[in-house]
N, C-alpha and C positions, 0 to 999 in steps of 0.2 A: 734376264730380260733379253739379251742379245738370243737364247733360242729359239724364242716368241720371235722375235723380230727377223730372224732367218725361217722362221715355218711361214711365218705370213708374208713373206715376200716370195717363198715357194707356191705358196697357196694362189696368190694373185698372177703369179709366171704361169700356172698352170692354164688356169680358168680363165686370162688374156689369149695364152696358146689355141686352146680349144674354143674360144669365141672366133678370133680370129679366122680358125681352118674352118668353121662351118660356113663364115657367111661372107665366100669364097666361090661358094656354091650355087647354083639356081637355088630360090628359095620353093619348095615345095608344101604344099596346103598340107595342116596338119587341122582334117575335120572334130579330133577327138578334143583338143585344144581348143579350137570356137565353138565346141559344144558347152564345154566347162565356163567357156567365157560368158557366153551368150546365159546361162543358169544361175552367174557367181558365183559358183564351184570354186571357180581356180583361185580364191584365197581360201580357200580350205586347203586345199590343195600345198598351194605356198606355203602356206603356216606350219602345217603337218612337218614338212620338207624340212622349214627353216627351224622348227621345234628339234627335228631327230638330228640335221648336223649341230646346232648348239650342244644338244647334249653328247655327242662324239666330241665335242672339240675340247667341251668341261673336261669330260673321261679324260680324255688322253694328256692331257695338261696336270692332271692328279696323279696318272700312273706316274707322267716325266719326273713331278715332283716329289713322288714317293723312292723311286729308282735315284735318284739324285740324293738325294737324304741317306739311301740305303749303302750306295758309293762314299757318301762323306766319314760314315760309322765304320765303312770296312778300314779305310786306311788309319 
């Protein structure tokens, strides 16, 4: 539980960071983006996104678990 809870406080350090430094900036027109909007694309879009990182996050939280498991049997 505590290394779930240090990835996710990394994950949110990260993506605060990088929120932060962009909108820092002039904000500049993204016409590709109110295209999709303007169509309702962009929860396609979203969804596709938010589909392919869930399943990276499943992954990598089964590898953790397997490698953890694998360290317990070696010693």
């Amino acid at each position: 539980m505590n290394k779930i809870r240090k990835a996710w406080m990394a994950f949110v350090g990260v993506v605060t960071g990088t929120t932060t430094a962009k909108s820092q900036g002039a904000p500049a027109p993204v016409e590709m983006a109110d295209t999709l909007r303007s169509n309702g694309k962009i929860y396609v879009v979203v969804a596709v996104m938010a589909t392919i990182l869930t399943g990276l996050i499943v992954y990598l939280l089964r590898i953790d678990r397997r490698v953890s498991r694998l360290e317990k049997d070696k010693q």
